[in-house]
C-alpha distance (Angstrom), angle and dihedral (degrees) to the residues before:
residue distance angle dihedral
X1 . . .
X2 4.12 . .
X3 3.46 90.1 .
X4 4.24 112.0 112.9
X5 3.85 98.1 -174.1
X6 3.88 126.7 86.7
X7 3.93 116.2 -104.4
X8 4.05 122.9 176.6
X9 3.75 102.4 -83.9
X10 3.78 105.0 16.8
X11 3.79 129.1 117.1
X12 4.08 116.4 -131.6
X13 4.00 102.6 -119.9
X14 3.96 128.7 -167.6
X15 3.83 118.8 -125.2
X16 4.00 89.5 -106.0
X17 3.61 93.7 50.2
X18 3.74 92.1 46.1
X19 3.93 87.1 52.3
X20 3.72 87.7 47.3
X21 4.11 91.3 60.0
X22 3.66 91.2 44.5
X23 3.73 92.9 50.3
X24 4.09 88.6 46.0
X25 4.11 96.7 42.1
X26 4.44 84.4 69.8
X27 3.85 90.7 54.0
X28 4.23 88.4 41.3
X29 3.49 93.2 44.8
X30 4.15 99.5 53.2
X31 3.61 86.6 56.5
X32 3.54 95.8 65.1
X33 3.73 118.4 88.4
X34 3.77 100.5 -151.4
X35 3.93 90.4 36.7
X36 3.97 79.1 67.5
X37 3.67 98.8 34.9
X38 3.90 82.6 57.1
X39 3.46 100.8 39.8
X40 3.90 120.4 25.0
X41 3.92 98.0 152.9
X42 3.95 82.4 57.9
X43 3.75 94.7 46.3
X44 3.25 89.2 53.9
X45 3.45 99.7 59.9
X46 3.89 91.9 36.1
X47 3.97 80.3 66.6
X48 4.28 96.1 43.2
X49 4.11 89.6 49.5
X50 4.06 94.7 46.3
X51 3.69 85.1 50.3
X52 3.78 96.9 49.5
X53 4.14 87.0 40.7
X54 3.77 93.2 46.3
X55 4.30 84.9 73.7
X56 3.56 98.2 44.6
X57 3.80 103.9 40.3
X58 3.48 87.0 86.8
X59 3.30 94.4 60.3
X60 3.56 100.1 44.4
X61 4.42 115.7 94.7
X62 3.24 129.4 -166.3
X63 3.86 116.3 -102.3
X64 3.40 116.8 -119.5
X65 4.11 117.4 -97.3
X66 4.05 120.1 -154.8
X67 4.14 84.5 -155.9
X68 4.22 116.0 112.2
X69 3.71 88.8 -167.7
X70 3.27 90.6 -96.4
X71 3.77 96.8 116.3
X72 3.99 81.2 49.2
X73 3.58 87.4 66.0
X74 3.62 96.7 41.9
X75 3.98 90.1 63.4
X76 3.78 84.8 46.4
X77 3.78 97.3 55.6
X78 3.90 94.6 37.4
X79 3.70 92.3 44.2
X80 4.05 92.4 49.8
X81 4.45 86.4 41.2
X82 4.25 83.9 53.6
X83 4.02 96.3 49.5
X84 3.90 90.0 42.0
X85 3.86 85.0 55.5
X86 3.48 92.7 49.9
X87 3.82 98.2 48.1
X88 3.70 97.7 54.4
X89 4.14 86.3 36.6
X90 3.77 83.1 60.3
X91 4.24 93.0 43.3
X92 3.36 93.9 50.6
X93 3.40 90.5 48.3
X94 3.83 98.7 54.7
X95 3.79 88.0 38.0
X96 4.20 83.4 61.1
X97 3.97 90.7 51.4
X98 3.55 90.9 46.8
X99 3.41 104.2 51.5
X100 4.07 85.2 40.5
X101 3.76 90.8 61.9
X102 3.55 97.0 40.8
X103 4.24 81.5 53.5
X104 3.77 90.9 46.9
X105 3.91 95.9 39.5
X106 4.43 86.7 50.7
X107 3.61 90.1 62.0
């Protein structure tokens, strides 16, 4: 979630929006009953900072971005190009074993 590079799988994330998941994950978290088995120390200050947020959320704008979206769909398109690589990496490669078995099994 901190992470800025691209990895196989991962979505590309402004600072906001990672703030925004962060802020969400307390609110998530409390309403999961083995999230508060596990950790009632957390829970309990999941609850205290929601409470002190509920006040000032009002208050709180959103900053202004200079992005159209359009790096959005960059990540998209490069992240779909990267696991399209992969897949026919990965089919080539089993088509390689497979013909070297049937090579190895002929003889």
């Amino acid at each position: 979630m901190v992470e800025t590079s691209p990895t196989l799988g991962s979505i590309e994330t402004h600072e906001y929006q990672k703030k925004q998941l962060a802020l969400n994950s307390g609110e998530f978290n409390i309403k999961n009953e083995i999230f508060c088995e596990l950790f009632p120390e957390i829970c309990e200050e999941i609850k205290i900072k929601l409470k002190e947020r509920g006040e000032h959320e009002v208050q709180q704008t959103i900053p202004n971005t200079t992005s159209s979206g359009h790096e959005e769909n960059e990540g998209l398109v490069g992240s779909t190009i990267a696991n399209l690589v992969v897949i026919v990496g990965f089919a080539a490669f089993a088509y390689t074993v497979k013909c070297v078995i049937r090579a190895v099994g002929s003889s």
